[in-house]
N, C-alpha and C positions, 0 to 999 in steps of 0.2 A: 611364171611364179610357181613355185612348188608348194604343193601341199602340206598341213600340220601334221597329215600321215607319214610323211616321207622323213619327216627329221624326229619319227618316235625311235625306242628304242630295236635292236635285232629281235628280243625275244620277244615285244607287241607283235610284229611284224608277222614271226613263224609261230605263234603261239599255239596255234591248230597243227595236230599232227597232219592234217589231213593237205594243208600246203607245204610245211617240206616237203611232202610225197609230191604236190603240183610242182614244185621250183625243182626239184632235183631231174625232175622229167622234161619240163618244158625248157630249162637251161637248156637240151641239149638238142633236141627239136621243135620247130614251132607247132603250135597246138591248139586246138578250138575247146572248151569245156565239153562238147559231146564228142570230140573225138578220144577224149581222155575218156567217160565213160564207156563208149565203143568200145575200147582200147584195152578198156578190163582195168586201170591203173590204180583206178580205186577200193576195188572190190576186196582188196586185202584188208583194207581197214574197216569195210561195212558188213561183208560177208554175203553181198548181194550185188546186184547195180544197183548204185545211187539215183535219184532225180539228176536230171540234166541243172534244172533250176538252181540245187542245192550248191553243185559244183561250180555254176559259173558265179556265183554270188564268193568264194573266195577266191575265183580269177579277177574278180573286180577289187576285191579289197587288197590283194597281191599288187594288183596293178597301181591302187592309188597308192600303196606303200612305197613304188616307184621300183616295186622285185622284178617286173610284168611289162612289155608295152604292146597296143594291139597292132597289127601290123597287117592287118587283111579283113575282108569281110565276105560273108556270102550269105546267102541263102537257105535255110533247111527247116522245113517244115512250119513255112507259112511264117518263119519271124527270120532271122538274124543272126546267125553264127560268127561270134569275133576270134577271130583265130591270135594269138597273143604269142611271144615269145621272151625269152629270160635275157633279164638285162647286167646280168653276171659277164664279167671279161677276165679270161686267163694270167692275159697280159696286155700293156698297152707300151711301145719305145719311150723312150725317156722324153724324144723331143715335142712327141705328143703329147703327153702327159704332164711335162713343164710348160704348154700354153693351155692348157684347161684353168678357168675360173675352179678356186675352191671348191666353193659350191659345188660343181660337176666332180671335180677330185673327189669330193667326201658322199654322193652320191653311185660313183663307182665303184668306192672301196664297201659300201654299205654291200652294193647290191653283189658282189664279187664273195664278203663273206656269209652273207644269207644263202648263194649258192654254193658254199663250201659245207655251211653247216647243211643243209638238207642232203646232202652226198655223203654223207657221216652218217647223219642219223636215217637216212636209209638203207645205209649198207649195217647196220649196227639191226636195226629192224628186222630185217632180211639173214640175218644172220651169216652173211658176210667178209663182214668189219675182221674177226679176229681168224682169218687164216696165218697160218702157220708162216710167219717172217716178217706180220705186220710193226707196224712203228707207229706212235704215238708219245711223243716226248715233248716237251716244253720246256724253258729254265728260264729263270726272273733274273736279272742283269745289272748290274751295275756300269754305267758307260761313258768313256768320253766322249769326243768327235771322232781321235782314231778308231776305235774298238766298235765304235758301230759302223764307220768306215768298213775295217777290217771283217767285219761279221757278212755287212751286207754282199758285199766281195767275194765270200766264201758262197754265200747262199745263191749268188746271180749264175756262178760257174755249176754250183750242180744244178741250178733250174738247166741250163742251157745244156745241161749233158744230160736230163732227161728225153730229149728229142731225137737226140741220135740212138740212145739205145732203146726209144719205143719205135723209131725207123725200122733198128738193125730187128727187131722183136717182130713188126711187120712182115719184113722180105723170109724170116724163116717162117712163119706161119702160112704166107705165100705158098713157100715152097713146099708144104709139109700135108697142104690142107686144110689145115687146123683154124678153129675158130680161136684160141686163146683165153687169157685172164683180162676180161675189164675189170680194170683197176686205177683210181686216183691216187695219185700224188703231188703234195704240196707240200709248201716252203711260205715258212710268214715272220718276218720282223718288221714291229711296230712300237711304239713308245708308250710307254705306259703312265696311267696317271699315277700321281706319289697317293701311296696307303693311307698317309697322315690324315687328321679331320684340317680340313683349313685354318682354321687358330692356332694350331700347331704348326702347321708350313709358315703362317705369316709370323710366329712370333719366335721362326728359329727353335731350335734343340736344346734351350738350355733347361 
């Protein structure tokens, strides 16, 4: 049974700058709250090392949010280290994701965009975000069945041809040496609620 944490809103969720910076990190390695402070990950936002205490107390609230699961345990300095990692997914095949219980589906997508945004806002932190070529664009839609047909169809072909050219982007830095641009790119269509207030939706336009 899931938590009353897990079905609050995104911005409850990340409302601490100080967990985007957890979730955009731990997405992509697993991680214990003292090795995050080890690790230096914090110290951008405190100006110091933080308490180990401090930090694990928003890996626990991350976690019941359902951002976070622990996935190991050990030992370190006479208590307990829970090592956690991010429950954010790229991608998941259709046929997989056509036998997921809702529930799990709207749980994926939650924790999928929680790590989108904290990849945002710490490249935006960071000063990052606005190199020279970046994209940031959005458009509000009007849609049928075809059109979002049509849309999604577009957007699945350039996700899929993101891989070959961060392969082909590999094999030259391979060759070259070079360590490269880390860089995120994404792709999102989803349905939006109507603007209206509901007395308006139920009672039509006129």
């Amino acid at each position: 049974m899931r938590s009353a944490k897990e079905h609050a809103s995104l911005a409850e969720a990340i409302r601490h700058p100080l967990r985007v910076r957890i979730l955009e990190v731990v997405n992509e390695r697993e991680m214990a709250p003292v090795d995050f402070v080890k690790g230096g990950y914090a110290d951008f936002y405190f100006g110091h090392r933080p308490d180990v205490s401090h930090i694990a107390y928003h890996f626990r609230e991350l976690a019941d949010f359902g951002c976070l699961e622990p996935v190991a345990w050990r030992k370190a300095r006479g208590s307990v280290a829970t090592t956690y990692r991010g429950t954010a997914r790229g991608e998941l095949g259709e046929e997989a994701w056509a036998d997921l219980p809702e529930d799990e589906k709207r749980a994926i997508a939650r924790a999928s965009a929680q790590g989108l945004f904290a990849r945002i806002d710490g490249a935006l932190m960071a000063d990052t975000f606005l190199r020279p070529g970046h994209l940031l664009s959005w458009a509000a839609l009007q849609l049928d069945e075809r059109g979002w047909e049509d849309i999604g169809d577009i957007l699945a072909l350039a996700f899929h041809s993101l891989g070959a050219v961060g392969e082909d982007s590999r094999e030259r830095l391979v060759e070259a040496g070079e360590k490269g641009l880390k860089a995120t790119a994404a792709i999102l269509l989803f349905g939006s609620p109507d603007p209206r207030a509901p007395a308006e939706i139920a009672g039509g336009d006129d």
